[in-house]
C-alpha positions in Angstrom: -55.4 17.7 3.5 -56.4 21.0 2.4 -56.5 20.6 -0.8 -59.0 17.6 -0.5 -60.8 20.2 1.2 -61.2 22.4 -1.4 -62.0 19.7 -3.4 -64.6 19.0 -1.4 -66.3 22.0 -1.6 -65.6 22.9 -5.4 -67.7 19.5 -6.3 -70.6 20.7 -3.4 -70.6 24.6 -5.1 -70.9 22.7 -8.4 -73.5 20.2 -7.6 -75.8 23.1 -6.1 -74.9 25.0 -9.6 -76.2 22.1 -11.3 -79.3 22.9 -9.5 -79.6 26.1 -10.0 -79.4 25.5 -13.8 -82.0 22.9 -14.4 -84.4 25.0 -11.6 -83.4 28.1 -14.0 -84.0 26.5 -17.0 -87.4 24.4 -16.4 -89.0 27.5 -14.8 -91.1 29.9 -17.2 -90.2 33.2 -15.1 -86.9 34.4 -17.1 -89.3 37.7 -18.3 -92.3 39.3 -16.7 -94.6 41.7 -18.0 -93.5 45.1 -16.8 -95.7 47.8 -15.3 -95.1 51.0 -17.3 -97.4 53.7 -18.6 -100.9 52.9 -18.8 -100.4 49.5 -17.7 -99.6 49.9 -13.9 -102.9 48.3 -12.9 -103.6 45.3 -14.5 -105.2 41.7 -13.5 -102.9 39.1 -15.3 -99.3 39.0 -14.9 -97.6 37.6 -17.9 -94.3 34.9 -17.8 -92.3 33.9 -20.8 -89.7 31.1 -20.4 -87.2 29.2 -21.8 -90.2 26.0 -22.9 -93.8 28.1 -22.0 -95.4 31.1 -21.3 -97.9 31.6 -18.4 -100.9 34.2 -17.2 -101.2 34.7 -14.1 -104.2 36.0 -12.8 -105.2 38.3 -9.7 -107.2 35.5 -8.5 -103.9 33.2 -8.0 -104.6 30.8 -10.9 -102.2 30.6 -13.4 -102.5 29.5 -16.8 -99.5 28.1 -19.2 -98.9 27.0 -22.7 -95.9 25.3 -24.3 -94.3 26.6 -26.9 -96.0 24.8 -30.0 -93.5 25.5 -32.7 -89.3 25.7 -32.1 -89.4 27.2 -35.3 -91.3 30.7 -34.5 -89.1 31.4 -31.7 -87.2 34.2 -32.1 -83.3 33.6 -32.6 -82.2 34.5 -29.0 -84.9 32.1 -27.4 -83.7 29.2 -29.5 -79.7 30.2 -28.4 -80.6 30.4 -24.8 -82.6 27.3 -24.9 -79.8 25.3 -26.6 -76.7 26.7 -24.3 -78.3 26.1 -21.0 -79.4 22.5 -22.3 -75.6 22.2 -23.4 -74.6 24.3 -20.0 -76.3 21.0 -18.0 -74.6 18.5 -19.8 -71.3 19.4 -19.8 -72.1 20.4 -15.7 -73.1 16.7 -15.4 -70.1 15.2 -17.0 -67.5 17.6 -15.8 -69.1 16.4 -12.3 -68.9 12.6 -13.0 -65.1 13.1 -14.3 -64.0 15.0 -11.1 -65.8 12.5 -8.9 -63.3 10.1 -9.8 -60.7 12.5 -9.4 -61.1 13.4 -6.2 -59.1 12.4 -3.2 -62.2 11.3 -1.2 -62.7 8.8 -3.8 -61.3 5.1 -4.9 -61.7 5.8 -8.7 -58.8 6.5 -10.8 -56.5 4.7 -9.3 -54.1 5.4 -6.2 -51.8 7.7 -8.2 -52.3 10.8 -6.6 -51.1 12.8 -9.7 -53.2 11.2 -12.3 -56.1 11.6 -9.9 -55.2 15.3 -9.6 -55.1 16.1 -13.3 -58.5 14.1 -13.7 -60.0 16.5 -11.1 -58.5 19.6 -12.6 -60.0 18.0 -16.0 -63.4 17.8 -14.6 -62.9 21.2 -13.0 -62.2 23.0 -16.8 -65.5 21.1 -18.0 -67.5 22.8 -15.5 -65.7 26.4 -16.2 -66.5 25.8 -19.9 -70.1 24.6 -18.9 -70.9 27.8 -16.6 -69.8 30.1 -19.6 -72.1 28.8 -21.9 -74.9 29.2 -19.0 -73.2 32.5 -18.9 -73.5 33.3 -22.4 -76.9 32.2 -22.6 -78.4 34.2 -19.3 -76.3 37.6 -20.6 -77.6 37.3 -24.6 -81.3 36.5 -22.7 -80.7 39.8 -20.6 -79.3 42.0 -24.0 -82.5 41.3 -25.8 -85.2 41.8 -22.8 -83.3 45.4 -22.2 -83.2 46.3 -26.3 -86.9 45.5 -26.2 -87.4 47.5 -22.9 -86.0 50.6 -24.7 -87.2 50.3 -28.2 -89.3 52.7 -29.0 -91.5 51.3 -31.0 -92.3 48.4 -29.3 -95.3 48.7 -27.2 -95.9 49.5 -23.8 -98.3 46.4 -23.1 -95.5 44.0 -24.4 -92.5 45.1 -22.1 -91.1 43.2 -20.6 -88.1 42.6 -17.2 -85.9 40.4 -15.8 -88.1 37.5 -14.2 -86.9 34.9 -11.0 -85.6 32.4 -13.1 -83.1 34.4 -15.0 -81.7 35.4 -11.5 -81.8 31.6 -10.5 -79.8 30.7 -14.0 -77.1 33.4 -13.1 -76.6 32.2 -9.8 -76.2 28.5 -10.9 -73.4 29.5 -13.6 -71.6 31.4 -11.1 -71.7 28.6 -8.0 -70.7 26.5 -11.3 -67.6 28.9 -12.2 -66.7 28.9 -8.4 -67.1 25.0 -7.9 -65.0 24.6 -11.4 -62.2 26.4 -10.2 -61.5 25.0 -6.9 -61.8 21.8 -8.8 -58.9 23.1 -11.5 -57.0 24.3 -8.7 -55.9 20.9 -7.4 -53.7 20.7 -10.1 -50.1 18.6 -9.2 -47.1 20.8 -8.6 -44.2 20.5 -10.6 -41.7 20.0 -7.7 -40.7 16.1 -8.6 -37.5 17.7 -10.9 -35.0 16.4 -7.6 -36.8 12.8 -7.4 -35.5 11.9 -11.4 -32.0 10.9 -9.9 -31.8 8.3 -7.1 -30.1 8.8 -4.4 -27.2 6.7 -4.0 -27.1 4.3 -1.0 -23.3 3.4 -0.8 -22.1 6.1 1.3 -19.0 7.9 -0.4 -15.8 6.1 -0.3 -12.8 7.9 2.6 -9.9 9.0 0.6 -7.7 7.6 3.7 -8.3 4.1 1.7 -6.2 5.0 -0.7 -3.1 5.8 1.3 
């Protein structure tokens, strides 16, 4: 069927979402030191993520430190940090709740319209899952362009968009995608004719009566 098809390859987009989250979030690339003024020629590279931040020298060694303290973070750090952990939770469960909805599957049971709303369950978790990853890359993205263009911040602490920011956007969007095929399997409401049973007696001949 088609619609086990799409299915199909609404739990495959979401699985490689899944991926691209946790790859997004573990990596320490979401800002990069930018090259701008008197800093265009310069021997360390510097990476700020999500959990450490890393030097990265000419010579291809690279140096990183975890965060020591949660508490000195700044505010958007600590919000990005929290929605992608909640972001690959809710991925993983809205996963293991359309696996058994899924028509490829024996979980659930064999009623095809329970199974169907159990998938289209599983597929809202993962829509509400990719928006907080969504949230969290866009609020991440705000505060590294406010930074870029303040004033008064200075030139050898600019920062841009790293790797794994890109890598976090393009989970929560193969997440959205996957989520929404998943939703779309959704029972029609076409069994209004199937409340009355059909009578088997053939209708009596008036010429009975005569």
């Amino acid at each position: 069927m088609a619609n086990k098809g799409l299915q199909l390859l609404g739990f495959t987009l979401s699985l490689l979402g899944l991926i691209g989250l946790i790859a997004g979030t573990i990596l320490p690339q979401w800002k990069m030191s930018a090259y701008v003024g008197d800093n265009i020629i310069t021997a360390i590279a510097m990476y700020q993520g999500l959990w450490m931040s890393c030097a990265f020298q000419s010579t291809g060694q690279m140096q990183c430190k975890v965060y020591d303290s949660i508490l000195q973070l700044d505010g958007a750090l600590q919000a990005t940090r929290a929605l992608m952990i909640v972001s690959i939770l809710l991925t993983v469960a809205g996963l293991g709740v359309a696996s058994m909805g899924m028509k490829c599957t024996n979980c659930g049971g064999d009623d095809k319209a329970k199974k169907s709303k159990i998938a289209m369950t599983g597929g809202i978790i993962l829509i509400v899952a990719a928006i907080c990853s969504i949230v969290a890359c866009g609020w991440f993205t705000n505060q590294i362009v406010r930074d870029f263009y303040n004033p008064f911040t200075p030139v050898n602490t600019k920062y841009e968009f790293g790797a794994a920011i890109f890598i976090a956007w393009a989970g929560a969007f193969l997440d959205i995608m996957g989520g929404g095929m998943l939703a779309a399997s959704c029972p029609k409401g076409g069994k209004s004719s199937s409340r009355y049973p059909k009578s088997s007696r053939p209708p009596s001949s008036s010429k009975e009566y005569v």
